[in-house]
Every structure is written in structure tokens, then in C-alpha cells.
N, C-alpha and C positions, 0 to 999 in steps of 0.2 A: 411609654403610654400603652395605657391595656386596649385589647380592641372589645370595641362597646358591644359586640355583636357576643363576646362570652359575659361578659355584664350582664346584659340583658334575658341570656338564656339561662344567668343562674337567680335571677331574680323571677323568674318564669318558673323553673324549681322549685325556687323558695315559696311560692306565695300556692303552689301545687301542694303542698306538704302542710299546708293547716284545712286540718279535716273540713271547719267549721265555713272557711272561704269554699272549699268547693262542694260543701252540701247548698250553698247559696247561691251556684252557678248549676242547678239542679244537680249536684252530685257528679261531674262530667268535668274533670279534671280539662278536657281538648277546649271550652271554653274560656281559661286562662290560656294566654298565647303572645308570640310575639310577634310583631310586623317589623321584620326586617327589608331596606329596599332591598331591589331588587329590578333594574330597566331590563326590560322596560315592563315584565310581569307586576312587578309589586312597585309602580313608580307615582302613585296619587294614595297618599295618608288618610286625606277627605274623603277617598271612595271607601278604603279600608275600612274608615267609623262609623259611615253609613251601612256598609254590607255585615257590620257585627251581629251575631247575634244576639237574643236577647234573653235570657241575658248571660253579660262577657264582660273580662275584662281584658284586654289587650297592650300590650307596651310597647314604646316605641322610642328608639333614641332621637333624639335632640338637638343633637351636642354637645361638643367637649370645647370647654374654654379653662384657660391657664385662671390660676385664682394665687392665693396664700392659707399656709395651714399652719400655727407652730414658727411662724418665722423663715417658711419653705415654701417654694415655688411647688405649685404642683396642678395636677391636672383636673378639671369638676366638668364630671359626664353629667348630663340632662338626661332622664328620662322622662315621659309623661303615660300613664296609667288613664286609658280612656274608660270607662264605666258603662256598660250599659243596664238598665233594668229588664228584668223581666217580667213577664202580663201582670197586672195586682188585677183581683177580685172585686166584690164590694163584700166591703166590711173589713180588709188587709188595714192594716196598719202601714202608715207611708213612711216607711223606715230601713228602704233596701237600702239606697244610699249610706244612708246616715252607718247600718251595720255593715256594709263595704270595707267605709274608711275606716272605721274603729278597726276591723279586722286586719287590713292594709297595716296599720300602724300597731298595733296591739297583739292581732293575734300572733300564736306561737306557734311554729312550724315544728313538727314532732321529731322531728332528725334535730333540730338544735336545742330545745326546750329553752329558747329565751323571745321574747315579744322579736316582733319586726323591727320595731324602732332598736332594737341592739343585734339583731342578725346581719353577720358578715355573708354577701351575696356572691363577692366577691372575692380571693385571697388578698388579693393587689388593693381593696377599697375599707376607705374605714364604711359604717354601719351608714344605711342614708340619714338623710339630714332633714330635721323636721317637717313635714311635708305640709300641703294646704289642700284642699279639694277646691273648686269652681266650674260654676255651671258654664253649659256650651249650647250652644245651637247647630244642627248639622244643617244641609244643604236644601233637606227638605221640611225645616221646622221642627224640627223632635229633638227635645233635650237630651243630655247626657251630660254627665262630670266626667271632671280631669282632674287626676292628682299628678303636679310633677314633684319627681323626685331628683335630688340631686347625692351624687356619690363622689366622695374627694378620695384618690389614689392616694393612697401610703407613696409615698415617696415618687421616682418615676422609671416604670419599667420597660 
């Protein structure tokens, strides 16, 4: 089994490397990030989503549960992709979200020249696995989405 904490810093990477997601996070690459725990510094995920900036996206593992692939046992790491927006105007078009996730799943990251949905983030992981977006509520009322993604291990390492 891969430890999720190189998963998640190469999906951090990866989503760092398409110009068009971090011109969306005003150009500032440090807005992409990950939340790894950490006790007892980094030990509330709900403070974490609230304290995001705005706008960020953030990842954070999940979990890893045993699953099947091909007829093989193998490992399926959870991440979840928190979303936050940044200020809209009047007259903005309400379409951060919406070009997030297209982005998340679509865009191409310039080191591999292929969409998200077939970039290896992992060496150990096949490409994630079709994701969904859904809206959240934080602690003190203010939306945000969540995309989880899920990644199955090539074999088990």
C-alpha cells in the first residue's frame, strides 16, 4: 500500500501544473494545497475549510479501503478536493465552480499534455476515477463544494 500522504502531494502537483486552474486561484500556485493531519497542529479538517482561503483549493485524504480491479484485490484511496470561491462582482458570471471542476477533470497539466481524468498522479495509481462535485455548508453558513476523488493502486505496493 502507497502512503496517501505522496498521493496527495503529487495530485497537489498535478492540479499546480495547469496554468488555467491557477490563473483561477488568482495566479498563486500556494492556493492549491494539501491538508495533511497532523496532532495535534493540523487535527480539525472543519477548521481547515473554514480557514481556506478564498479563493483555494485544498485536498485531503479520506481513506483507503480494500475494493477489486480486473479480478484483483487491491487498495482505493479517498480523496476529497474542497473548493472554495473567490469575491464575484456584480455583473461576474456565477461560473467559478462550474470552471473548477471542468478544470479538476479536464484541464491538462503542461508536464503531461493529457486531461486530468487520464493523468497518473501517482506511479503506484491508475488515473482517478470519475469524480462528482457537491455542495457543503461550513460551520458558519457559507457554501463550498467538494469533489471526491478516488484512486485504485496498480497492484499492491
Amino acid at each position: 500500500m502507497i502512503d496517501p500522504a505522496e498521493l496527495i502531494d503529487g495530485l497537489i502537483a498535478t492540479l499546480r501544473d495547469i496554468p488555467e486552474l491557477v490563473a483561477e486561484v488568482y495566479g498563486d500556485d500556494r492556493r492549491i494545497y494539501a491538508y495533511h493531519d497532523q496532532f495535534p497542529q493540523k487535527s480539525s479538517l472543519l477548521a481547515a475549510i473554514h480557514e481556506m482561503p478564498a479563493p483555494a483549493i485544498m485536498a485531503a485524504w479520506q481513506g483507503t479501503q480494500p475494493g477489486s480491479f480486473g479480478g484483483m484485490d487491491v487498495w482505493k484511496h479517498s480523496v476529497t478536493l474542497y473548493l472554495r470561491a473567490g469575491e464575484s462582482l456584480p455583473g461576474d458570471p456565477p461560473t467559478f465552480y462550474y470552471r473548477l471542476f471542468r478544470l479538476i477533470t479536464k484541464g491538462v497539466p503542461a508536464s503531461l499534455g493529457v486531461p486530468m481524468l487520464n493523468a497518473t498522479v501517482h506511479p503506484s495509481c491508475y488515473p482517478m476515477d470519475l469524480p462528482l462535485i457537491q455542495r457543503q455548508t461550513d460551520a458558519e453558513g457559507l457554501d463550498y463544494f467538494e469533489v471526491p476523488l478516488t484512486f485504485t493502486e496498480i497492484g499492491d505496493d
